[in-house]
ZALUM-902289 format. One record per residue: residue number from 1; x, y, z of N, C-alpha, C in turn. Coordinates in Angstrom, 1 decimal, decimal comma, m for minus. Layout:
<rs>
{k->NUM; neast->X; nnorth->Y; nup->Z; caeast->X; canorth->Y; caup->Z; ceast->X; cnorth->Y; cup->Z}
...
</rs>
This chain:
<rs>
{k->1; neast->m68,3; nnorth->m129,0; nup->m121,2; caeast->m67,5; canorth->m130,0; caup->m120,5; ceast->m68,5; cnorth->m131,2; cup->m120,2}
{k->2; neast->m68,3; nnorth->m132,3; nup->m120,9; caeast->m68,6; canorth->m133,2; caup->m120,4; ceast->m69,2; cnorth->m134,1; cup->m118,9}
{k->3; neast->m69,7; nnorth->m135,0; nup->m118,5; caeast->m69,4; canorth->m135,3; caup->m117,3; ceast->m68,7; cnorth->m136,1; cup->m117,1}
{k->4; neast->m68,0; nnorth->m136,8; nup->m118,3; caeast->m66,7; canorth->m137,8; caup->m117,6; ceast->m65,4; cnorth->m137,1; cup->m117,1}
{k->5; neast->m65,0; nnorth->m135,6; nup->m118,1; caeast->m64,2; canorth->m134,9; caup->m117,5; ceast->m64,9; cnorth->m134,1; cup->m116,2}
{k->6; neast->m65,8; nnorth->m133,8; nup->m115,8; caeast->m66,2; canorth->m133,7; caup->m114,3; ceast->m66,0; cnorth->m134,4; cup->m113,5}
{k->7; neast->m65,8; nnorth->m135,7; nup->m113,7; caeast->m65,6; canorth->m136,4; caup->m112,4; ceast->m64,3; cnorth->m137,0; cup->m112,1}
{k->8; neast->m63,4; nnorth->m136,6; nup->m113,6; caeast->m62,3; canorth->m136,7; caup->m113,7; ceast->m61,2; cnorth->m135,6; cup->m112,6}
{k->9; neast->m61,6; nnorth->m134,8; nup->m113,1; caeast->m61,5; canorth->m133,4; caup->m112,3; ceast->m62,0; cnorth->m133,4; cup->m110,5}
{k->10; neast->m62,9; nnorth->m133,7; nup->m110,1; caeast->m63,3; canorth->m133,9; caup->m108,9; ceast->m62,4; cnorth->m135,1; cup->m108,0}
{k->11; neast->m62,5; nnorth->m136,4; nup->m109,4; caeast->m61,6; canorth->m137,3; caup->m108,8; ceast->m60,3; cnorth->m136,8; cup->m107,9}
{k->12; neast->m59,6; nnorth->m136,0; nup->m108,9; caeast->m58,7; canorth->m135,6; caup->m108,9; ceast->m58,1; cnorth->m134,6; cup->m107,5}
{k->13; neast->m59,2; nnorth->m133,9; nup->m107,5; caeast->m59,2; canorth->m132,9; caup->m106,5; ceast->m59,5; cnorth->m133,9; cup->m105,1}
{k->14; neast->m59,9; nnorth->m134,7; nup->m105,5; caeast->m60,5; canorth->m135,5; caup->m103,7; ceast->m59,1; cnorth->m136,4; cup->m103,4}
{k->15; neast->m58,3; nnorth->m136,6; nup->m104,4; caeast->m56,9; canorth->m137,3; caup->m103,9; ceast->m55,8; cnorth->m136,6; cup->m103,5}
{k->16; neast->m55,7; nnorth->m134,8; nup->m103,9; caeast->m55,5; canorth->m134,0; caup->m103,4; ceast->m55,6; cnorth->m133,7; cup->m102,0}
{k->17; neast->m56,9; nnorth->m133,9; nup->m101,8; caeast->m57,3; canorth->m133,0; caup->m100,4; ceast->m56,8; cnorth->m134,2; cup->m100,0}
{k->18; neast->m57,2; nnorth->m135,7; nup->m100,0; caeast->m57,1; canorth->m136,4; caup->m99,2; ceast->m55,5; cnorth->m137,2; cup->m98,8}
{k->19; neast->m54,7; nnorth->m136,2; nup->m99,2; caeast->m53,3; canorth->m136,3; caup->m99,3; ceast->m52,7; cnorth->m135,3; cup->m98,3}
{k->20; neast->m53,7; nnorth->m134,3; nup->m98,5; caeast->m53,1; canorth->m133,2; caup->m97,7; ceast->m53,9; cnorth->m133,4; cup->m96,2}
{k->21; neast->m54,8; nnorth->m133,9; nup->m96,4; caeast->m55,4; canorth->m134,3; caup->m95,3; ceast->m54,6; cnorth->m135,5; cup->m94,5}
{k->22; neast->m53,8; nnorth->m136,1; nup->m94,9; caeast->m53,1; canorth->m137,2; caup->m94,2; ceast->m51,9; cnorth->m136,9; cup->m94,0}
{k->23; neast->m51,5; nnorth->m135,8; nup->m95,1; caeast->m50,2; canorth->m135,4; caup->m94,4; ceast->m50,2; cnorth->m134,4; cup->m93,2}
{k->24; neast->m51,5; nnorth->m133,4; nup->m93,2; caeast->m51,5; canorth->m132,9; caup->m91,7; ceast->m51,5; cnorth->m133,5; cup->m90,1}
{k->25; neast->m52,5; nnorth->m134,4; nup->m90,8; caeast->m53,2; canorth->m135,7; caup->m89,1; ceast->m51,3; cnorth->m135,8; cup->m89,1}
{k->26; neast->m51,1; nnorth->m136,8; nup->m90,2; caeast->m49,7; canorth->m137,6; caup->m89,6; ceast->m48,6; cnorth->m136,4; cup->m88,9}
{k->27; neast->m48,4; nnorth->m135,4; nup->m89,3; caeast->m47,3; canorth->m134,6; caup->m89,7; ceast->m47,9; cnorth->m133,7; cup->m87,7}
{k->28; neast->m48,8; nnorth->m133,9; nup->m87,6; caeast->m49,5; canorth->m133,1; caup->m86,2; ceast->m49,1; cnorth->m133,7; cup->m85,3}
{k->29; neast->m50,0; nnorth->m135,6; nup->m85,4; caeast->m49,6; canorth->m136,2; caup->m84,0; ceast->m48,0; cnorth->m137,1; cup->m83,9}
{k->30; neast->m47,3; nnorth->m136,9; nup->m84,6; caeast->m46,0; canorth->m136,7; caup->m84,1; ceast->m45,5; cnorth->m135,6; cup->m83,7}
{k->31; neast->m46,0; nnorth->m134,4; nup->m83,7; caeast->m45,7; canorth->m133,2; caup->m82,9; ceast->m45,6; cnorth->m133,4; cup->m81,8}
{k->32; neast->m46,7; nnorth->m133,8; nup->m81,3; caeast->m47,3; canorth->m134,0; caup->m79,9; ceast->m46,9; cnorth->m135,7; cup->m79,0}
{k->33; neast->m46,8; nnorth->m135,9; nup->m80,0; caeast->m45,9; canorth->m137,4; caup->m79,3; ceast->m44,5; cnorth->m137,8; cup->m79,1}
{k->34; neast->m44,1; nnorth->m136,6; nup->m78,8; caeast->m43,0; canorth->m136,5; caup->m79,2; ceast->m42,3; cnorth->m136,8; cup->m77,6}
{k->35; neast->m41,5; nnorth->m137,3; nup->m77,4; caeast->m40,6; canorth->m138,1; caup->m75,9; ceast->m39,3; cnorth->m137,2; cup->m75,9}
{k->36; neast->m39,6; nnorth->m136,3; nup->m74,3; caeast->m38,4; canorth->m135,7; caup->m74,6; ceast->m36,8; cnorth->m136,7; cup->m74,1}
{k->37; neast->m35,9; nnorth->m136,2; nup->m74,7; caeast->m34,9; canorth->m136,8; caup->m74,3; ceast->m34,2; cnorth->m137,0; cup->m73,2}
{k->38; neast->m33,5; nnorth->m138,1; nup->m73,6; caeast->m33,0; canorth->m138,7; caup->m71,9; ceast->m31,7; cnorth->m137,8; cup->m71,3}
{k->39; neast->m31,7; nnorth->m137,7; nup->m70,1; caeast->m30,7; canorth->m136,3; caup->m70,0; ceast->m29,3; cnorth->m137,3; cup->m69,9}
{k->40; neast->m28,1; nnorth->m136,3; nup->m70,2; caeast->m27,0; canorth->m137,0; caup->m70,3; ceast->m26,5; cnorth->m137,7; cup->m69,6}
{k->41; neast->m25,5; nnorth->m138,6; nup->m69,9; caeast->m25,0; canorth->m139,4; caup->m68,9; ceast->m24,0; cnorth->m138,8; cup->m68,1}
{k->42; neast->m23,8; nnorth->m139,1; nup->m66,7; caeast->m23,1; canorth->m138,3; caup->m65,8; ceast->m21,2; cnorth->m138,8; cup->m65,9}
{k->43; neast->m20,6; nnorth->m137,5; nup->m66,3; caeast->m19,2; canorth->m137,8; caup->m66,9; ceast->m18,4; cnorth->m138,4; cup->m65,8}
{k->44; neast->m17,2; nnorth->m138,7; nup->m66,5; caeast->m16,3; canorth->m140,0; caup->m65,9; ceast->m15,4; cnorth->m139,0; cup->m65,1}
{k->45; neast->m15,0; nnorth->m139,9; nup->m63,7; caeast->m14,6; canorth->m139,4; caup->m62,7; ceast->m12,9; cnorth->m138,8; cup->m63,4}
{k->46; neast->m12,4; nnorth->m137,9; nup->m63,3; caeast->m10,8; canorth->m137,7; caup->m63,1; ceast->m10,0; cnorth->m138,6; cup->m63,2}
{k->47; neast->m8,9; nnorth->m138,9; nup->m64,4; caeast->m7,7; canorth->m139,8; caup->m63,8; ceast->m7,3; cnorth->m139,1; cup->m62,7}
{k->48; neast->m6,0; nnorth->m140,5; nup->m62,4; caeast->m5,9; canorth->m140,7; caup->m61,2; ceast->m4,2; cnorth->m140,0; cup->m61,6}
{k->49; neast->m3,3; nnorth->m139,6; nup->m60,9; caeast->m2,0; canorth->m138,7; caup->m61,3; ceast->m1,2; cnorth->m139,4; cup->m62,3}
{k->50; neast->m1,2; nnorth->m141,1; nup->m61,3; caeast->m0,5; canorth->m142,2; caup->m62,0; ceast->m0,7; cnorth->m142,4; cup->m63,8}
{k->51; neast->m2,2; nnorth->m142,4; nup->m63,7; caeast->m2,3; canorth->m142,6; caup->m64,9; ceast->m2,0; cnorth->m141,3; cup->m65,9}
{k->52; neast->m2,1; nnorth->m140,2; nup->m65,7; caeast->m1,4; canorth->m139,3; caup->m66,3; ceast->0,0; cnorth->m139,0; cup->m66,5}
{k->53; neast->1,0; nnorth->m139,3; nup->m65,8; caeast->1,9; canorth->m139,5; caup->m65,8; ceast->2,2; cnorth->m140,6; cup->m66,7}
{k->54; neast->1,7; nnorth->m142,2; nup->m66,8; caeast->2,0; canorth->m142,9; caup->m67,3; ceast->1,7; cnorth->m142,7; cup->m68,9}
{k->55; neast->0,7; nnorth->m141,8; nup->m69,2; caeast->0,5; canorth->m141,2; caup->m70,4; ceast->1,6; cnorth->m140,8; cup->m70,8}
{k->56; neast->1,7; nnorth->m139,5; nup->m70,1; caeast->3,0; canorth->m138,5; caup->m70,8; ceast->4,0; cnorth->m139,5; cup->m71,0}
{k->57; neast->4,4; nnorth->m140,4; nup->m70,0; caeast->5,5; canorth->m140,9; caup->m70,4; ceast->5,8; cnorth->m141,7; cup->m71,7}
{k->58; neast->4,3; nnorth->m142,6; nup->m71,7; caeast->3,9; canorth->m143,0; caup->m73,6; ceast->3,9; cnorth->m142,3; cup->m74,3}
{k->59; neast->3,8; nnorth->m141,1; nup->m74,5; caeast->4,3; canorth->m140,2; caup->m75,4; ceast->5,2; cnorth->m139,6; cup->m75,9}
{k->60; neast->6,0; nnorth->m139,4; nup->m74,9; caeast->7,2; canorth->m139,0; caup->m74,9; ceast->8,2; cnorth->m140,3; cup->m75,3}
{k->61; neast->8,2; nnorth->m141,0; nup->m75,0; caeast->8,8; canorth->m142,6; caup->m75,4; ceast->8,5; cnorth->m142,7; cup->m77,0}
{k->62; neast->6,9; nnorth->m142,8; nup->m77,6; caeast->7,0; canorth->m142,9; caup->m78,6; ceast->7,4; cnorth->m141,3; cup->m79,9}
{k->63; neast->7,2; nnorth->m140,1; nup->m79,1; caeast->7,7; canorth->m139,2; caup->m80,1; ceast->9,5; cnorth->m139,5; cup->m80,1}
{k->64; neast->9,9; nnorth->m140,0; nup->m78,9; caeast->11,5; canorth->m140,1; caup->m79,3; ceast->11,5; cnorth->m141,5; cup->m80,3}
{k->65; neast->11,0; nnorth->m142,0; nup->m80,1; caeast->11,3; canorth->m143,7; caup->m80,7; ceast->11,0; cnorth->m142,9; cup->m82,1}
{k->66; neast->9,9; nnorth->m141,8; nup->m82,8; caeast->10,3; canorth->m141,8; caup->m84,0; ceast->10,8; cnorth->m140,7; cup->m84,8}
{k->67; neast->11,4; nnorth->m140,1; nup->m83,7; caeast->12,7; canorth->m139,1; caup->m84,2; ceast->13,3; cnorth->m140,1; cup->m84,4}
{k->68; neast->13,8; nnorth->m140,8; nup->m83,2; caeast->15,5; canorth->m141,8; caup->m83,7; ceast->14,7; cnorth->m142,3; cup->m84,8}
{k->69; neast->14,1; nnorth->m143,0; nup->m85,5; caeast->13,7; canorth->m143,8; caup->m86,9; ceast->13,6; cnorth->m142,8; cup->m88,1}
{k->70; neast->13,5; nnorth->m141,3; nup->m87,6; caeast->13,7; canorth->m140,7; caup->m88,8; ceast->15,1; cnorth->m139,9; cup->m89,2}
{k->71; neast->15,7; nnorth->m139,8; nup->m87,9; caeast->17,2; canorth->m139,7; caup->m88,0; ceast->18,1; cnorth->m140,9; cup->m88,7}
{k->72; neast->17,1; nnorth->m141,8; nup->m88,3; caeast->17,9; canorth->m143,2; caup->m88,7; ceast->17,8; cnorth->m142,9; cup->m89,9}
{k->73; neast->16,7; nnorth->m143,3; nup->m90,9; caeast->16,3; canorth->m143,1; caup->m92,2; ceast->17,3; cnorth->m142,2; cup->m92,9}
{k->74; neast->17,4; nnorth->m141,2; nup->m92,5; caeast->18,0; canorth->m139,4; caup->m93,2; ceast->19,6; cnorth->m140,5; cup->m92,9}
{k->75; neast->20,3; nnorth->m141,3; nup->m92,1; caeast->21,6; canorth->m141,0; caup->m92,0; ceast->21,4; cnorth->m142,0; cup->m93,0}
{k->76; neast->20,6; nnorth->m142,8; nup->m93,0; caeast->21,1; canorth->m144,1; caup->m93,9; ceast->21,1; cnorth->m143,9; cup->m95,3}
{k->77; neast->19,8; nnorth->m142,7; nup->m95,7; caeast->19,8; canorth->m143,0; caup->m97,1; ceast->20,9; cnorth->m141,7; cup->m97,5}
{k->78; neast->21,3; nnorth->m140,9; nup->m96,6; caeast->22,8; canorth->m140,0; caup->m96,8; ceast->24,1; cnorth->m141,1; cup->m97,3}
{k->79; neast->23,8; nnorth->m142,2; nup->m96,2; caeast->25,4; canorth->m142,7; caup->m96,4; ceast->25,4; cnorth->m144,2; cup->m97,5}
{k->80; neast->24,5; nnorth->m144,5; nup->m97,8; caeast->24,1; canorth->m145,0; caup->m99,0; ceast->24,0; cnorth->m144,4; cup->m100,7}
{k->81; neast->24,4; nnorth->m143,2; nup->m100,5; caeast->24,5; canorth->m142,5; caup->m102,0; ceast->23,4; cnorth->m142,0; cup->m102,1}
{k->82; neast->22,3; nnorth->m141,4; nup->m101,5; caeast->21,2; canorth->m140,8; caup->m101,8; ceast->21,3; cnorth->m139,4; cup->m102,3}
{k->83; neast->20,2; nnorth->m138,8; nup->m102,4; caeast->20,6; canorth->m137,6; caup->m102,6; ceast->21,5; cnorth->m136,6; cup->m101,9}
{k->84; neast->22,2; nnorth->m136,1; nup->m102,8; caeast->24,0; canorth->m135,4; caup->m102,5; ceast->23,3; cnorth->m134,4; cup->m101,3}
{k->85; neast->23,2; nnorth->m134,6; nup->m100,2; caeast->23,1; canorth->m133,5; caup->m99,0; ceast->24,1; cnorth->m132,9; cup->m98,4}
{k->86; neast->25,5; nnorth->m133,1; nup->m99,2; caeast->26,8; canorth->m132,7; caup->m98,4; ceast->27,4; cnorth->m134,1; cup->m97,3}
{k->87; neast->27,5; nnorth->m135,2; nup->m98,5; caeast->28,4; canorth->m136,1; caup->m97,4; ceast->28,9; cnorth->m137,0; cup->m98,4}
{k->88; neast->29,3; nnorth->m136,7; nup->m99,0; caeast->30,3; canorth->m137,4; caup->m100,1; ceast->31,5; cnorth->m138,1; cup->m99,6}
{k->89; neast->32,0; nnorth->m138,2; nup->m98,5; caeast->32,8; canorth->m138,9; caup->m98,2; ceast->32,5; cnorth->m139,5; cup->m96,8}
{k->90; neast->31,1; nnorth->m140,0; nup->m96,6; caeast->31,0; canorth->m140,7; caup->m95,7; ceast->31,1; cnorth->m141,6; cup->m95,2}
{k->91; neast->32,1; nnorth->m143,0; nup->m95,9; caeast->32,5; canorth->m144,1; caup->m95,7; ceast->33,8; cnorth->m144,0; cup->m95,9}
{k->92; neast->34,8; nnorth->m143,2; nup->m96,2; caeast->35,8; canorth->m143,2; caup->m95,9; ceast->36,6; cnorth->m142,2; cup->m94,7}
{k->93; neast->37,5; nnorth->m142,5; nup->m94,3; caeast->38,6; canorth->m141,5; caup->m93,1; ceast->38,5; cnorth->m140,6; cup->m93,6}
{k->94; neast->38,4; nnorth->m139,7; nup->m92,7; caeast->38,5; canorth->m138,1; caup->m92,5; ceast->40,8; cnorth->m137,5; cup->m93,7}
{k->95; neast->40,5; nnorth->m136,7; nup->m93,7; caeast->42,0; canorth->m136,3; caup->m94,1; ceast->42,9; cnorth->m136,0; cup->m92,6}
{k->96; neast->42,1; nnorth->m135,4; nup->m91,4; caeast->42,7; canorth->m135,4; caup->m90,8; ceast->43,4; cnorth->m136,2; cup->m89,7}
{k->97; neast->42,6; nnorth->m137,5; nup->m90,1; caeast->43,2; canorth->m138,9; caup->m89,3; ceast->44,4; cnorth->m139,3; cup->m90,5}
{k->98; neast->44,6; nnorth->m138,9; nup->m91,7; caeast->45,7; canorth->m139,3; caup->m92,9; ceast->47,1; cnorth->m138,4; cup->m92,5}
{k->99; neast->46,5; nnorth->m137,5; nup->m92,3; caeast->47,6; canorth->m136,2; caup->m91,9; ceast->48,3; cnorth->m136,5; cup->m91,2}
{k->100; neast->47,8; nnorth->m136,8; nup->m89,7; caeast->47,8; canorth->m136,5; caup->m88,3; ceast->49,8; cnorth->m136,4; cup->m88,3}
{k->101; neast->50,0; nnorth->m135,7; nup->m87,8; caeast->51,3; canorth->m136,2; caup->m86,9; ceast->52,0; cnorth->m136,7; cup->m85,3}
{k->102; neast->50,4; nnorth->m136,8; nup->m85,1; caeast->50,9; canorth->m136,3; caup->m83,6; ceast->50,6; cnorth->m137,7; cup->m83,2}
{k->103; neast->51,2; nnorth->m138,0; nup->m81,9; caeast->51,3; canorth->m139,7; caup->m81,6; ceast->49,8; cnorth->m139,9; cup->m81,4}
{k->104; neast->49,4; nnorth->m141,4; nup->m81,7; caeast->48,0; canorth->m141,8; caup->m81,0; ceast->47,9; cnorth->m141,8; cup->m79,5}
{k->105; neast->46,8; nnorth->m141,1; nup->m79,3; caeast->46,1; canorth->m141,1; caup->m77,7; ceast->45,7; cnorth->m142,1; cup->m76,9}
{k->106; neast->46,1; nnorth->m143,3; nup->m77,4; caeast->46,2; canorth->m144,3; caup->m76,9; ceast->47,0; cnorth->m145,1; cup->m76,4}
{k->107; neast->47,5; nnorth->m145,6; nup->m75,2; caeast->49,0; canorth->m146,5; caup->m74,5; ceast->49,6; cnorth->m147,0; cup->m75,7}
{k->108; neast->51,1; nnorth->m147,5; nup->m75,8; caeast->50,9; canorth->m148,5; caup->m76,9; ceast->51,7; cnorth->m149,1; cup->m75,7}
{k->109; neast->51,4; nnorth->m150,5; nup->m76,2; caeast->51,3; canorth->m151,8; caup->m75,7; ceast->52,8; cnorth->m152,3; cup->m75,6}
{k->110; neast->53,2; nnorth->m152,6; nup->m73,8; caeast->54,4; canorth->m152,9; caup->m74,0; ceast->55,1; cnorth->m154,3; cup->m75,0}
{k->111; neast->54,6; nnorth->m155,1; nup->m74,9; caeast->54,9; canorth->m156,5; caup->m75,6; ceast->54,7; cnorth->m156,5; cup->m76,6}
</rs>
């Protein structure tokens, strides 16, 4: 063995240690420097009844507001010719307003 590969080799070895040596120092005094944490912040007082109430009520407002929009939707695309769901004759009179015999339930008008 040579002595240029000796010192090659030594070189080598001393960039090693001195790697491992700087990863311990570093890797140590941040152990120890370490700042414990700030304690939590102190939670928010209770609503107040009103405001809970005023909630439910916004919820309840918007779960109806989007039923009616999806009732709406279902009757519109039914009575538009959408797919056949059983209402094929939705824009026209019933048979039993054609039939009827019996007088209308309404006054009829003297004059």
């Amino acid at each position: 063995m040579t002595l240029a590969e000796r010192l090659r080799r030594a070189a080598s070895s001393l960039v090693i240690a001195a790697g491992a040596a700087v990863l311990v120092l570093t890797s140590a005094g941040s152990a120890f420097a370490q700042i414990p944490p700030p304690p939590p912040p102190a939670p928010p007082p209770p609503p107040s009844l009103d405001t809970v109430l005023k909630n439910a009520t916004n919820w309840l407002v918007a779960l109806l507001a989007s039923l009616a929009t999806l009732f709406l939707t279902v009757g519109g695309i039914r009575y538009m010719g959408g797919p056949s769901w059983g209402c094929e004759r939705c824009g026209r009179p019933g048979r039993s307003a054609r039939r009827s015999r019996s007088p209308p339930r309404w006054p009829r008008s003297p004059f």
